[in-house]
Structure formats: C-alpha cells, structure tokens
Backbone bond lengths (Angstrom), bond angles and torsions (degrees), N, CA, C in turn:
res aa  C-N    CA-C-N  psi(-1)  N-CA   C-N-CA  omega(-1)  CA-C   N-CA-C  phi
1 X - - - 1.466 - - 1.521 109.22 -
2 X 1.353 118.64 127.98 1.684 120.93 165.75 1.641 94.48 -107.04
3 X 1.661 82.86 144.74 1.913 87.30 151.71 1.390 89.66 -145.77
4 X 1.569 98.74 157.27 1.739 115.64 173.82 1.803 86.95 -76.22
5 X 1.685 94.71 166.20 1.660 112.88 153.18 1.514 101.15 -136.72
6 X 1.372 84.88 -160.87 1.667 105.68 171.96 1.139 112.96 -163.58
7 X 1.894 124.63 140.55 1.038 95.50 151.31 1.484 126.65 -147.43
8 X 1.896 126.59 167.68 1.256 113.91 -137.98 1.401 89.12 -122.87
9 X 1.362 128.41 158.98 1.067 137.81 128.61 1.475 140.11 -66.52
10 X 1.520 138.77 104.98 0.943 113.73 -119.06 1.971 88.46 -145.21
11 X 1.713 100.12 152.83 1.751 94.52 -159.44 1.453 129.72 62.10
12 X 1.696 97.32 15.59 1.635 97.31 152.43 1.074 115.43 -179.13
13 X 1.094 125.33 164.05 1.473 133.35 -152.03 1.458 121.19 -93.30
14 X 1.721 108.96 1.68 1.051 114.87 163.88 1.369 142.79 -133.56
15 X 1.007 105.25 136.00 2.400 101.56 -166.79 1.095 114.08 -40.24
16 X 1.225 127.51 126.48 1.469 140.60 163.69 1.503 108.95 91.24
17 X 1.452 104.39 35.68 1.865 105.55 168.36 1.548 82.76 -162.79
18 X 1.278 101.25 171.11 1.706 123.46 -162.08 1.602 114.70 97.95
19 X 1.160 82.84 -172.01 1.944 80.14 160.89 1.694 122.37 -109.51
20 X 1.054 136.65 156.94 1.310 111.29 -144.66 1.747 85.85 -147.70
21 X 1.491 81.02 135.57 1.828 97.21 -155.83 1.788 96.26 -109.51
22 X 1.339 121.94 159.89 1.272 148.54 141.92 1.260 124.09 -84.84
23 X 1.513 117.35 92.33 1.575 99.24 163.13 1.629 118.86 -117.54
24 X 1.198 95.91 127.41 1.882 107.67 172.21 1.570 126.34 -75.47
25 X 1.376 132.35 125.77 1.549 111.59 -166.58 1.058 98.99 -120.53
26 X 1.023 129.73 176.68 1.685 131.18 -142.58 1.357 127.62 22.15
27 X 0.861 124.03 64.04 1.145 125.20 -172.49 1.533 138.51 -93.30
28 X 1.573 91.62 3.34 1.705 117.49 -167.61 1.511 88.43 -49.41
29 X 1.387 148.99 -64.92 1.311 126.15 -132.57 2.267 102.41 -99.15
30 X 1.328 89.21 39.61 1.531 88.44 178.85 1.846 90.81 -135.41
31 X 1.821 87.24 124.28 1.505 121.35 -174.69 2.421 86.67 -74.72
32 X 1.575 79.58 162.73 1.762 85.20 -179.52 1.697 115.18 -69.05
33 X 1.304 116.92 -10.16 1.321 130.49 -166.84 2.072 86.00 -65.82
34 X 1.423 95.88 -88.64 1.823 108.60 174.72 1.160 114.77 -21.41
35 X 1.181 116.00 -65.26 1.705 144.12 169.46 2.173 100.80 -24.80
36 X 1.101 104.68 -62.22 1.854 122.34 176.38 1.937 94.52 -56.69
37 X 1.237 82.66 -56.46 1.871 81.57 -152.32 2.055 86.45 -75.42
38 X 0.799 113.59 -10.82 1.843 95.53 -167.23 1.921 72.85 -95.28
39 X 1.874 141.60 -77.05 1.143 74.63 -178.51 1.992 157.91 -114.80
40 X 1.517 78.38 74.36 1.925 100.18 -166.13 2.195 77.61 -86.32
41 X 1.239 95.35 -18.02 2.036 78.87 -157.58 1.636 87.13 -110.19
42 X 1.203 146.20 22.81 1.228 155.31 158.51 1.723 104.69 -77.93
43 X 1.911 96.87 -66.78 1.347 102.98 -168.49 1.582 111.17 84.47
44 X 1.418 137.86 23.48 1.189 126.25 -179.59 1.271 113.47 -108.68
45 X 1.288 122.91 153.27 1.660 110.05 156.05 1.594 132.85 -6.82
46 X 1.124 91.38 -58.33 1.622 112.90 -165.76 1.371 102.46 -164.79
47 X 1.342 103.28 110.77 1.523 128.92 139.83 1.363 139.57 -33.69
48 X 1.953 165.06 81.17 0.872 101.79 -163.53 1.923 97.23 -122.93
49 X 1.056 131.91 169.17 1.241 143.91 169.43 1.790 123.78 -109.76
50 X 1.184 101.98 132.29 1.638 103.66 -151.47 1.682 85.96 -105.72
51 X 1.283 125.17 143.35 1.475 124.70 169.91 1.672 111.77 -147.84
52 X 1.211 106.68 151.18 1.462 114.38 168.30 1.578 122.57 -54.31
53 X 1.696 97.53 103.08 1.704 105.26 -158.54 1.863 98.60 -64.94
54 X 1.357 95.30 159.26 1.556 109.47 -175.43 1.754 98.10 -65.45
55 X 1.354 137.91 -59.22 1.362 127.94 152.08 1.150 157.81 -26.25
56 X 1.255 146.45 45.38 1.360 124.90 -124.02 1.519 128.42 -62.39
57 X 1.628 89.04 6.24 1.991 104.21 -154.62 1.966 82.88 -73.39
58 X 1.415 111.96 -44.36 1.389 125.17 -172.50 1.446 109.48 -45.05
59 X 1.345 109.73 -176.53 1.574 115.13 -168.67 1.916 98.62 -111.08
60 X 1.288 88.37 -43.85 1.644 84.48 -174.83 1.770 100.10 -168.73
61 X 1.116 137.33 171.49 1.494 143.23 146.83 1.666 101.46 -118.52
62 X 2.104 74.91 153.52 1.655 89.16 -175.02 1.171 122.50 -137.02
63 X 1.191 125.83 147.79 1.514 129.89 -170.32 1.862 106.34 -116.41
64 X 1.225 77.99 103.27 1.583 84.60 -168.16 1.952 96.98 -94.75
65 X 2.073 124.79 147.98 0.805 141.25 177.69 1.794 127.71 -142.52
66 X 0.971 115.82 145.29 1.360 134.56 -157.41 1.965 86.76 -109.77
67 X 1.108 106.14 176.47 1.281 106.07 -158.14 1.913 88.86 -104.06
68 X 0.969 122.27 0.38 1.401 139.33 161.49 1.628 113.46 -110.46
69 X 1.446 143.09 -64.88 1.225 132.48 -108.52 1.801 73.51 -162.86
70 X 1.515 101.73 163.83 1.138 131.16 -178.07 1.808 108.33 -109.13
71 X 0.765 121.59 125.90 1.892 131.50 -173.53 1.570 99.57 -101.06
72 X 1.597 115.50 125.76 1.601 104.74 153.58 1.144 123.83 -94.25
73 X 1.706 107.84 47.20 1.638 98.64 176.79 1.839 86.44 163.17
74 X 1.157 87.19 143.44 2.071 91.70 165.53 1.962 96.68 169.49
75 X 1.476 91.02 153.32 1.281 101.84 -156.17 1.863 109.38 -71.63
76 X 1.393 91.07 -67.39 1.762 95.42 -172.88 1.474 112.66 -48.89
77 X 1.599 129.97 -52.10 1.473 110.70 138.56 1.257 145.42 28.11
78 X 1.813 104.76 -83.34 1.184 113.77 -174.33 1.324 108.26 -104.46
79 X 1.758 115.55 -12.35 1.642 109.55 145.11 1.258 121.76 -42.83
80 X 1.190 103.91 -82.70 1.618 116.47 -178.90 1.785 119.90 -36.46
81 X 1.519 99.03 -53.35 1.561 98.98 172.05 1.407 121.50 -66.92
82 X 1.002 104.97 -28.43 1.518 110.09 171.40 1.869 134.46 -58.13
83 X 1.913 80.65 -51.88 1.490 94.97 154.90 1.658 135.35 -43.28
84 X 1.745 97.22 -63.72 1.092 119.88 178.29 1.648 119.02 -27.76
85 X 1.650 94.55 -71.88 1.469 127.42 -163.71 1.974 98.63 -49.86
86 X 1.437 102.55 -41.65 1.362 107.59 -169.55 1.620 105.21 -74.53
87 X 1.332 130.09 -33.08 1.146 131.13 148.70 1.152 148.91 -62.20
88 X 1.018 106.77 -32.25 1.639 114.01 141.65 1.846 124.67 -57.77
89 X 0.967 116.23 -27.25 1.360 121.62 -160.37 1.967 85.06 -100.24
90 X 1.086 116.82 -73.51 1.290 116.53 -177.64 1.974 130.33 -78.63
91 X 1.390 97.29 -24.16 1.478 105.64 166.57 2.106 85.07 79.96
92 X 1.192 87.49 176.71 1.667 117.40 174.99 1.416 131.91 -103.40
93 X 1.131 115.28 10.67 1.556 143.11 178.96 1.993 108.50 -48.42
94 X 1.537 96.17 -52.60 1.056 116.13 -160.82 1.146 112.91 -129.93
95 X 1.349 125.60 144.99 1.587 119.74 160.07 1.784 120.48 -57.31
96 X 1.490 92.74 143.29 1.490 84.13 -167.27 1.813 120.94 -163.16
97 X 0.860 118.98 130.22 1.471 115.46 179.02 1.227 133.84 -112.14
98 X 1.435 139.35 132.01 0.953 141.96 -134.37 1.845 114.93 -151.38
99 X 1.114 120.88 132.11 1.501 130.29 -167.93 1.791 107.27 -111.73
100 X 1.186 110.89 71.46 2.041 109.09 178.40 1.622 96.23 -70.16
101 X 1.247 108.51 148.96 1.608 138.51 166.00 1.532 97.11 -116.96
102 X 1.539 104.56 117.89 1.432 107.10 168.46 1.521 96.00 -118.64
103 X 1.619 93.38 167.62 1.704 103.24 174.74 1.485 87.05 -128.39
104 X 1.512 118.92 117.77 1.022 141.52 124.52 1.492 139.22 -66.65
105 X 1.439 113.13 163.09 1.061 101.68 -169.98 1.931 132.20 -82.10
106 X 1.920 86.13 -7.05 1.207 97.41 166.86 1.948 115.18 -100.90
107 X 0.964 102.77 25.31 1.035 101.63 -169.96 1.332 113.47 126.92
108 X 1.860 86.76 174.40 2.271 91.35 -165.86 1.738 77.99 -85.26
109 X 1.570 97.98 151.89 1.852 125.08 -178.06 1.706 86.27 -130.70
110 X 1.618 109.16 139.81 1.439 123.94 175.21 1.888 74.54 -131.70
111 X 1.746 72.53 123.77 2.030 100.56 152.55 1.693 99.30 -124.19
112 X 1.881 80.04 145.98 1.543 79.13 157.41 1.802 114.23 -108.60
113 X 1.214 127.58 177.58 1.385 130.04 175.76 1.026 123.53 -120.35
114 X 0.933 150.43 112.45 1.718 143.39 142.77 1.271 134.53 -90.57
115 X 1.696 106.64 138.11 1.618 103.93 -151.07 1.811 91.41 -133.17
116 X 1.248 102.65 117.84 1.882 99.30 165.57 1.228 101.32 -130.65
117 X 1.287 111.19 146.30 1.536 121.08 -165.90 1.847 103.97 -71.07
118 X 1.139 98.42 141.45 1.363 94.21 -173.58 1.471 139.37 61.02
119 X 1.627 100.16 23.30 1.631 123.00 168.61 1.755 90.71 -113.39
120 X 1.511 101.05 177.61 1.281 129.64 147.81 1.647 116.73 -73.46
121 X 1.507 114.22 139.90 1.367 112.56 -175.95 1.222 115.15 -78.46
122 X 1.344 127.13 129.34 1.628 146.45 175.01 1.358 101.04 -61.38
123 X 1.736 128.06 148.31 1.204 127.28 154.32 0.909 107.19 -152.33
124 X 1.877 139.44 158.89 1.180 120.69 -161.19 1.972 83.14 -161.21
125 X 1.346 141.93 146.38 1.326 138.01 136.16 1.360 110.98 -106.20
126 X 1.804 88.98 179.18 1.228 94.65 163.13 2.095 102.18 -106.50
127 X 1.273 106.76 159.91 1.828 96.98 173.53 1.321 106.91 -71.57
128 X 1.703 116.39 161.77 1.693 112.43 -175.05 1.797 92.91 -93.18
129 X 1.268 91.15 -24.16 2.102 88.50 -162.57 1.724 93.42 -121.57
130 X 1.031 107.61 116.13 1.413 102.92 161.43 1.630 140.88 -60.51
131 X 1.224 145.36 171.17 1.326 116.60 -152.19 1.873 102.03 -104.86
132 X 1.714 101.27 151.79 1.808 85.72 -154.63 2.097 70.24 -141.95
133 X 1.491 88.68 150.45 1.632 103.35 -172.46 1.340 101.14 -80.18
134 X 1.720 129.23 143.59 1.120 119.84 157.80 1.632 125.67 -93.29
135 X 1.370 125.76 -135.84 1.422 133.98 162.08 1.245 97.78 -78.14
136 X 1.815 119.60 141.50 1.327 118.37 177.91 1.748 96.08 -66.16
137 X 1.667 92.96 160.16 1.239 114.74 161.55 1.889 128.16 -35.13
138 X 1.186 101.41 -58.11 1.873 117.05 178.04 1.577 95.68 120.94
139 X 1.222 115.76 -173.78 1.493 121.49 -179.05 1.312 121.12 -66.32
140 X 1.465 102.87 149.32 1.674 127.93 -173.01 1.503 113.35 -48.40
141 X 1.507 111.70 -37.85 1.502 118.70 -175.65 1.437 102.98 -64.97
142 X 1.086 143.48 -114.94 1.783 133.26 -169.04 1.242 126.86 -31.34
143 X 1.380 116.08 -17.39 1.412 125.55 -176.46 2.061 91.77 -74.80
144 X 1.199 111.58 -65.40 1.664 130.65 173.99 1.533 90.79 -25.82
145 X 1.774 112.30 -72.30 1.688 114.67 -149.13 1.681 100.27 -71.30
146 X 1.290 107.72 -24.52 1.788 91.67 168.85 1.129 137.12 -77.70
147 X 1.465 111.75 -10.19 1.902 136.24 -165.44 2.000 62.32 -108.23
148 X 0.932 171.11 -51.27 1.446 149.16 -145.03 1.570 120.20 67.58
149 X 1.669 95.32 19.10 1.894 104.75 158.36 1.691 101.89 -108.56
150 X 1.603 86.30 -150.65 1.777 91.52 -175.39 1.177 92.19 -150.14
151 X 1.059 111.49 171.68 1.651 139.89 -166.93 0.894 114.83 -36.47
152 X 1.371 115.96 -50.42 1.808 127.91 -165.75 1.456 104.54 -93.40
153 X 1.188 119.74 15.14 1.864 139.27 166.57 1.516 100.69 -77.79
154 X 1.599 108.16 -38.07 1.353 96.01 -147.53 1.498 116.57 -102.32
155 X 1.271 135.82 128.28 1.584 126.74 179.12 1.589 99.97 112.61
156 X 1.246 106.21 131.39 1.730 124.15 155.43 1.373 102.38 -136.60
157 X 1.453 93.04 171.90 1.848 118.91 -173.30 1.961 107.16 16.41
158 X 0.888 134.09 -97.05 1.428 109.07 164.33 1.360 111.12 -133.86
159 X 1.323 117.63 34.79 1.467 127.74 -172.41 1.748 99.69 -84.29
160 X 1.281 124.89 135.41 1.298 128.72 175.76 1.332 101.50 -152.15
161 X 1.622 111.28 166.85 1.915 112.51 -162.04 1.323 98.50 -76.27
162 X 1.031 117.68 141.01 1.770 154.78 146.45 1.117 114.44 -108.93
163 X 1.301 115.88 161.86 1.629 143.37 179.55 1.580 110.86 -104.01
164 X 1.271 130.67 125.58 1.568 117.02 178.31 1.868 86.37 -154.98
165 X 1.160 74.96 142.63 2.000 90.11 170.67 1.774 102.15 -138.43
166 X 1.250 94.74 132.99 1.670 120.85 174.89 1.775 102.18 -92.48
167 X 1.466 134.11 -12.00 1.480 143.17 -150.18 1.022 104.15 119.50
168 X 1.821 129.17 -19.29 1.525 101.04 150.95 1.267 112.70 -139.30
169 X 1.433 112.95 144.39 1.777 105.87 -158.80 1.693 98.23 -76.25
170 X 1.788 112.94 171.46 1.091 127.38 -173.17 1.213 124.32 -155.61
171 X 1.441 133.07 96.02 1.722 104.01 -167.84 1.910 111.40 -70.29
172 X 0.956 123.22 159.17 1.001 108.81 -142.95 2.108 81.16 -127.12
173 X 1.348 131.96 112.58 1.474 119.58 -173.11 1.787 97.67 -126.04
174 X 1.834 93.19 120.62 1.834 85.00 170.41 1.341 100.33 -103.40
175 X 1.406 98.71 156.43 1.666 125.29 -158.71 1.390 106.78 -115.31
176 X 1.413 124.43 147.10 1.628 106.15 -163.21 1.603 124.23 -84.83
177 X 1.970 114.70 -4.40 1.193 125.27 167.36 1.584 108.62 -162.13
178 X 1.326 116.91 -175.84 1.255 115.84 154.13 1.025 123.04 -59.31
179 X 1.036 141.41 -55.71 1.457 127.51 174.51 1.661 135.81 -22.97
180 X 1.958 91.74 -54.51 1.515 114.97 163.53 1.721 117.44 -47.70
181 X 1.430 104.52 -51.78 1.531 118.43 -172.70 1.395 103.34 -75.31
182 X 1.606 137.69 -41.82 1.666 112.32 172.36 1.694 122.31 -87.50
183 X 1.757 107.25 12.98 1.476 120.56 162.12 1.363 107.53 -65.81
184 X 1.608 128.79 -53.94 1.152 141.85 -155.75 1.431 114.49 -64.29
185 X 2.032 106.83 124.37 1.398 107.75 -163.65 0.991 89.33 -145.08
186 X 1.653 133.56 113.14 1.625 134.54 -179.88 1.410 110.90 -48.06
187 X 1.217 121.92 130.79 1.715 97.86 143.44 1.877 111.63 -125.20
188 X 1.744 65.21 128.81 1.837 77.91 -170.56 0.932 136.77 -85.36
189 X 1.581 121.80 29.54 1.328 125.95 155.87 1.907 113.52 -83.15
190 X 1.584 96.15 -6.83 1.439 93.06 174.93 1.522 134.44 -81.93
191 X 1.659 101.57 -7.73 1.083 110.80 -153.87 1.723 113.00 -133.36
192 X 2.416 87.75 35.11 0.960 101.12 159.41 2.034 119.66 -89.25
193 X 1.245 108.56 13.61 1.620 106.31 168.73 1.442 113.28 -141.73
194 X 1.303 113.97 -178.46 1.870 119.81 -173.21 1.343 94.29 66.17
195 X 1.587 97.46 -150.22 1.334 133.61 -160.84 1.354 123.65 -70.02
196 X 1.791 101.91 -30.75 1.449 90.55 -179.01 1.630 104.65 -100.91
197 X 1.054 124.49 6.25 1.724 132.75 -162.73 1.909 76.80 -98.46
198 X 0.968 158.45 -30.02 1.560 172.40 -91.10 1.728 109.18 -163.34
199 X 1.241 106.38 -68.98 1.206 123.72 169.85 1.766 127.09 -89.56
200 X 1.027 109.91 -21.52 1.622 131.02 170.42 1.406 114.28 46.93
201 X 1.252 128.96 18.11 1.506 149.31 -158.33 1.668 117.66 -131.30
202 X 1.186 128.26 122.50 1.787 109.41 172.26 1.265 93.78 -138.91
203 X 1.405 100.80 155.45 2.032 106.16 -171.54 1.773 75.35 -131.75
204 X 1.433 104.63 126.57 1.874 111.03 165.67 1.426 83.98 -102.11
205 X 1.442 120.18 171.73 1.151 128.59 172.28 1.849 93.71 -160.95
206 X 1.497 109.15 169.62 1.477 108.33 168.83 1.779 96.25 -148.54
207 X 1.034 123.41 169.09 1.616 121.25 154.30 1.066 117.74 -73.65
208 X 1.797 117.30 -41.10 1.256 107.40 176.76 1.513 128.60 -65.50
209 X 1.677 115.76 137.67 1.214 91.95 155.14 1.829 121.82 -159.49
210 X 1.253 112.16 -135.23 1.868 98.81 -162.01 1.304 88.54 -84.70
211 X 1.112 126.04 -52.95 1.397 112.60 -170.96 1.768 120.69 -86.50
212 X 1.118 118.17 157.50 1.297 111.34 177.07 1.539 122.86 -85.64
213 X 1.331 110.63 -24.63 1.663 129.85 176.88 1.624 96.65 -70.92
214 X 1.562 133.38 -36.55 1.656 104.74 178.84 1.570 103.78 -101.45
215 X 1.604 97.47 179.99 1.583 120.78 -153.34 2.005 97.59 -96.20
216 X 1.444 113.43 -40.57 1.434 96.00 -163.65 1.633 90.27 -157.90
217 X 1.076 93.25 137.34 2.043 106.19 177.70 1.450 110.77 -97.94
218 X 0.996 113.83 119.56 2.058 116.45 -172.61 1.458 105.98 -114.31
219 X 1.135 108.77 159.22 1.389 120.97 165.32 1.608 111.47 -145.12
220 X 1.262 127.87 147.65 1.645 128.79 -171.54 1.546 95.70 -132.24
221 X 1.135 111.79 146.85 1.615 133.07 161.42 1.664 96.55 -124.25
222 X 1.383 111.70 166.09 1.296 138.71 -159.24 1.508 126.32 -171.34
223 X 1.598 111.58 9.25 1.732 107.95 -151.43 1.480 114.60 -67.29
224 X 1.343 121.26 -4.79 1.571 129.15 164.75 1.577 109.25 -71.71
225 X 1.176 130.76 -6.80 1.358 124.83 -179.20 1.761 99.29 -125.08
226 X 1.519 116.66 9.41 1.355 124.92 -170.10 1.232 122.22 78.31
227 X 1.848 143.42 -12.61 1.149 140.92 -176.32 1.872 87.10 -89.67
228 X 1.280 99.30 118.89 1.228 116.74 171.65 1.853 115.56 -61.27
229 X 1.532 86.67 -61.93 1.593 97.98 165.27 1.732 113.02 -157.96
230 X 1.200 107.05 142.72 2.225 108.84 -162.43 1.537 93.33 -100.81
231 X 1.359 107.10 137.45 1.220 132.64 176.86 1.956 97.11 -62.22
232 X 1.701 109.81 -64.87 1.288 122.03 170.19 1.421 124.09 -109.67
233 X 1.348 119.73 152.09 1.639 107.23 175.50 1.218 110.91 -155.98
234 X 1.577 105.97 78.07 1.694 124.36 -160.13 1.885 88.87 -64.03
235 X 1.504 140.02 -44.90 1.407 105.77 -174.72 1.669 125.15 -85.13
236 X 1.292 87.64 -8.89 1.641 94.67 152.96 1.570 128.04 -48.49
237 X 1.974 93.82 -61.59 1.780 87.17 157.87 1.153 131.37 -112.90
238 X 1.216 98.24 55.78 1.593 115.77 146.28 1.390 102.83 -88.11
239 X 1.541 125.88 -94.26 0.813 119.03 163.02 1.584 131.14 -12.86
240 X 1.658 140.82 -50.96 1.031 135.87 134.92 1.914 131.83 15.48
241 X 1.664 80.52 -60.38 1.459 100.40 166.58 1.694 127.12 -48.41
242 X 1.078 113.00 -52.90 1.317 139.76 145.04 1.756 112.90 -20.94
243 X 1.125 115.29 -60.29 1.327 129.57 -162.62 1.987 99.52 -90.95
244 X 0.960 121.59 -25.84 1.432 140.47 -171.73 1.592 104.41 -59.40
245 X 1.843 88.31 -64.20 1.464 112.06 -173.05 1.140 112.67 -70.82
246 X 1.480 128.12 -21.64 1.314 128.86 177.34 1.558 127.00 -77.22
247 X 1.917 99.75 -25.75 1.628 104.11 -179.18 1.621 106.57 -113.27
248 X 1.449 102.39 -23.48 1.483 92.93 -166.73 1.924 122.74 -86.03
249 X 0.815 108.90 -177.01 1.159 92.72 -167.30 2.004 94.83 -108.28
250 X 0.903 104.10 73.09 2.064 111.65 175.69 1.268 113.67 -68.96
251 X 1.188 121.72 101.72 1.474 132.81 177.31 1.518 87.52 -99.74
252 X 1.588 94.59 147.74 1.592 112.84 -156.98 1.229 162.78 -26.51
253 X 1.034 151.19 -107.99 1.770 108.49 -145.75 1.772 120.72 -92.73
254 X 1.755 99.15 -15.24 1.526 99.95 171.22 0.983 114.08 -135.88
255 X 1.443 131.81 160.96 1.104 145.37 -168.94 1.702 130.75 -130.82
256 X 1.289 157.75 170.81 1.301 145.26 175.32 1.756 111.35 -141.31
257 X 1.026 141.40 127.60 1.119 117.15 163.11 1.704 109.02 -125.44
258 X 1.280 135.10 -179.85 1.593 137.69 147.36 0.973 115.09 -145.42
259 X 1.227 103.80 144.37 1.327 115.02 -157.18 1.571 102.26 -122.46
260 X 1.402 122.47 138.36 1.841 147.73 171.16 1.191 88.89 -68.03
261 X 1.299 133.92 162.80 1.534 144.50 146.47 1.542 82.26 -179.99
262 X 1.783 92.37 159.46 1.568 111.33 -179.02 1.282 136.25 86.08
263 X 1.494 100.79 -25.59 1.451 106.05 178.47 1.560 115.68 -57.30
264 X 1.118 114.12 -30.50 1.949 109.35 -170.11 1.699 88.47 -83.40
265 X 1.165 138.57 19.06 1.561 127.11 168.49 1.697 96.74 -122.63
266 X 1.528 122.55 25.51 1.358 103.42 -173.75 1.443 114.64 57.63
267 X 1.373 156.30 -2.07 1.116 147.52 164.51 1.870 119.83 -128.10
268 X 1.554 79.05 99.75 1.937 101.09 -152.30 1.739 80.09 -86.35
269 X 1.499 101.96 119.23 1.721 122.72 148.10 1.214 136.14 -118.70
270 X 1.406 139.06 165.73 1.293 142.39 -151.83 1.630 104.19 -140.31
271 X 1.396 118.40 131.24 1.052 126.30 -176.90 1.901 110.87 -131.58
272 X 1.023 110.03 111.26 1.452 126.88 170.12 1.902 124.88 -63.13
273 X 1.451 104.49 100.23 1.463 72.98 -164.60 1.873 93.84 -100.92
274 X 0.899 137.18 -155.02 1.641 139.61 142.30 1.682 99.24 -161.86
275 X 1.245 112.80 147.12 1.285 126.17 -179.89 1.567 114.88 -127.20
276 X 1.225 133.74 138.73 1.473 137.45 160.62 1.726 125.28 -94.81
277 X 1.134 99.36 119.22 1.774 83.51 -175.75 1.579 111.57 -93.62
278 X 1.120 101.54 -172.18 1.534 116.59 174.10 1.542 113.01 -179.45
279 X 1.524 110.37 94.03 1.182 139.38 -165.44 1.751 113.04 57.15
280 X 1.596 102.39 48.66 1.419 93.44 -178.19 1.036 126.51 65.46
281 X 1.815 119.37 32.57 1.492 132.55 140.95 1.194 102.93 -129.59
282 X 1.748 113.82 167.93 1.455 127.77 172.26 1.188 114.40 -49.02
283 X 1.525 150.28 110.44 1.051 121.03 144.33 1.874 135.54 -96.65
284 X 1.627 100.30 9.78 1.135 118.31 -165.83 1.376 118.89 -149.50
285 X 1.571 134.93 89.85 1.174 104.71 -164.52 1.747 108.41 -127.26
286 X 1.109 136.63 127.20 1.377 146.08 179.75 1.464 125.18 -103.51
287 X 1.054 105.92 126.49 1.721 113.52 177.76 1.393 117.06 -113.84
288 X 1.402 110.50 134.98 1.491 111.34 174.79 1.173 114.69 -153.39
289 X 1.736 126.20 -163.47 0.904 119.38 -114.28 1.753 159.24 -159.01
290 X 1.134 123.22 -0.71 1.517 133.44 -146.17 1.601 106.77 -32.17
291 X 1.449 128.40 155.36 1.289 141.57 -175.40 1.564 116.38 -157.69
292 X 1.336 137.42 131.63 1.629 143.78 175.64 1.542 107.71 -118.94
293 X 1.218 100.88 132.79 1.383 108.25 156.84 0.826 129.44 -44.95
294 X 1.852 158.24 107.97 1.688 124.82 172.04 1.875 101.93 -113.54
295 X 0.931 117.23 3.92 1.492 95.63 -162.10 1.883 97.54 -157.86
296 X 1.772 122.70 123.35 1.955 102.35 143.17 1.252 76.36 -115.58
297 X 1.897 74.06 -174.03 1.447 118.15 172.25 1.489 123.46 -160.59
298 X 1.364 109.26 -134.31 1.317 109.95 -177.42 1.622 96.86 -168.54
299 X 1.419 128.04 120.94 1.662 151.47 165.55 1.655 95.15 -76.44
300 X 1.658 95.06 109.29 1.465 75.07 147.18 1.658 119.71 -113.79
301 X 1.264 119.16 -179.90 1.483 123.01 -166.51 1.232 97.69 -149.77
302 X 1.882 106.40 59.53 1.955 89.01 166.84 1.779 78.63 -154.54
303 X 1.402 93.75 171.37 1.576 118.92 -165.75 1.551 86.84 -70.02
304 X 0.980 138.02 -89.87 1.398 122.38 -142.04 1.921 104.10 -76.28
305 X 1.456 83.31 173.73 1.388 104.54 -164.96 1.936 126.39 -46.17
C-alpha cells in the first residue's frame, strides 16, 4: 500500500515555525492500530488522516492522532486539513474561497478557506462543542510544583486555574508574566495524580506578551498523550473562550482575541480566536488562522524496500 501525505506548518505564515502537522490522504484502508504507529513514526503533535466521509454531501472525515492517543477533535488539524483539502481541490492559480465539511470525531466541523496566490493559506472554523467548565483543578501548590514554578507564579488580575473542555478538556493555569510562563518545566512524575494525571493537558497563559498587537501568550504541555510541549493548541483556545468569558470583563456581543504560543520552542504561532456572547456566555466560538505547505511524499506500507 502507498499513500501520499503532506506536511504543513500550521498558525503561521511562515516555514519552519507553527505547529507542523502530518496529513495522510486516502487513507480509508488503514485500521486505527497503523493509524497510532504511522503517527508514533511521524513524531508530531498531531497526526491527521483524511477518509471518505460517511456523507457524501461532506468534504472528508478525519481521524486525528497524538503520538500516543487518538483526539476527537483538535484545532491545527482541522486547520491544516482544511486548508489542504481546499488546495488540492482548487489549486493556487487564483484567488479563491472555499467551505470544507469535515467529520470529526466530535462532530461535523465547517472551515472556511482562503486561497490567494502567493499568500499563506487562510483557515478559519466554527467549534463543534462549545466551551463548558469542569471540576476545578484543586490547590495552587502541586499544580505550581508540576508546571516547575511555585505558588506565587500562579494567578493575575483575578484569573486563577479552571478546567474547561471545548471536546478536549484542559486545565487551564494563568501565570503572573512572561517570565513565569518561559520558567515553566513539567515534571512528570508529578502529574501522575489529581487533575492533571485525569485531564493530562495544561494551557499556562499570561496577559503579558512579546508583541503589543496580541491579547495573551500560552504555552501547553501534554506528556501523558506524548506532546511534551505544542507550539499551537487551537482546541485549547477554543475552549480558552470559556475561560475569557468567565474572568474578563466582555462588554457586548463579540469579541477577538490572539494569542502568542510557541515562542519558548523557537516556533512562534498565532492563533485567532473570536467569541459571541449571549448573556455573558459563549455562544459562538471560531478559530483561525494562517498555514504553508512545507513538505509531500509518499508512505509506503509493504515489506520490501
């Protein structure tokens, strides 16, 4: 068996920073077993696999993977695949816009695309699950010694950790500057109990950040699902959204944020969020986007050489 891939750099507009995705196309005749180990031998964030959606009205379904664990939902993913699919189908010739239907596993995701010749490709969704609070985290002290700060790291203006999942949960810890947030170094023997041994996910965030044009600089660890630490983590801020509406003070009905992440890995990306309220909850939340091609090929899947 051959299949082509591709792969993108993804949440920014330039090669060799973002987060940088695998996607496999055709992929219908690979069981979830292959699917783990093709991407355990990638090594990326996220994997994703494109298949002939059960609908035909749809664009494609996707089986998105962690270099451990299978995700029903994650953002750069369905950036990247989204992108892709629309480029493939229409090419770069022309300016052009484009509406993908994916089937995820949490549900159908609508991106839109935009393609101008000689830009970076635009991508934008809407979220399938909106963002919903979980059980708080527990106290500041172990939460601190596993992120590898301390107590007095953790919390600004009255923002303190919560739990929120968009389709995938996240504890969510604000940090009191940059400084605090490129200190932070898991150690993961700590975060074999509580919340994050449970949830296996942490989103740091700060207000401060490098640039003055965005709103909040993040960083994510993950090493229970194998992402040590994500350059981007579009369902993180999705979910995000969630956490926004809960501390900030959002006077009416829409909102914008962007978000830094990546920079302490050398690969600085940008994440677009916008939110809709309705009485001071989410009722609308969109992620987007810039993404580049850098790399195909061809998988093969047979014994000899």
């Amino acid at each position: 068996m051959r299949l082509s891939f591709h792969t993108l750099d993804v949440f920014t507009s330039t090669r060799l920073a973002g987060n940088p995705l695998a996607v496999v196309c055709d992929a219908d005749g690979l069981d979830e077993e292959v699917m783990q180990r093709l991407a355990r031998e990638f090594n990326l964030s996220e994997t994703v696999f494109i298949q002939t959606p059960e609908n035909p009205s749809h664009s494609a379904r996707l089986r998105i993977f962690t270099p451990q664990r299978e995700l029903p939902f994650a953002g750069h993913p369905t950036i990247g695949a989204a992108a892709l699919l629309a480029w493939l189908r229409h090419g770069d010739a022309r300016e052009h816009e484009a509406i993908v239907t994916l089937e995820e596993e949490v549900g159908l995701v609508r991106a839109g695309v935009v393609i101008v010749p000689g830009r970076p490709l635009r991508a934008e969704f809407d979220v399938p699950r909106l963002p919903v609070e979980l059980d708080p985290p527990g106290p500041n002290e172990p939460l601190a010694a596993a992120l590898g700060l301390i107590p007095a790291d953790i919390g600004f203006d009255n923002h303190r950790p919560t739990a929120f999942s968009a389709g995938v949960a996240y504890i969510f810890v604000p940090v009191r500057d940059l400084a605090a947030l490129s200190q932070a170094l898991p150690a993961q023997t700590l975060w074999r109990e509580g919340a994050l041994a449970e949830i296996g996910a942490a989103y740091l965030y700060c207000r401060e950040t490098r640039h003055r044009d965005h709103d909040f600089a993040a960083r994510m660890f993950a090493p229970v699902m194998g992402i040590a630490e994500d350059p981007a983590s579009g369902s993180a801020a999705a979910a995000f959204a969630g956490v926004a509406a809960r501390f900030e003070a959002l006077a009416g009905p829409r909102h914008t944020f962007t978000i830094e992440q990546g920079d302490d890995m050398g690969r600085p990306s940008l994440i677009a969020v916008e939110v809709e309220l309705d009485a001071g909850r989410p009722e609308r939340v969109r992620i987007g986007g810039d993404c580049v091609i850098v790399a195909r090929g061809e998988i093969t899947l047979e014994d000899r050489p």
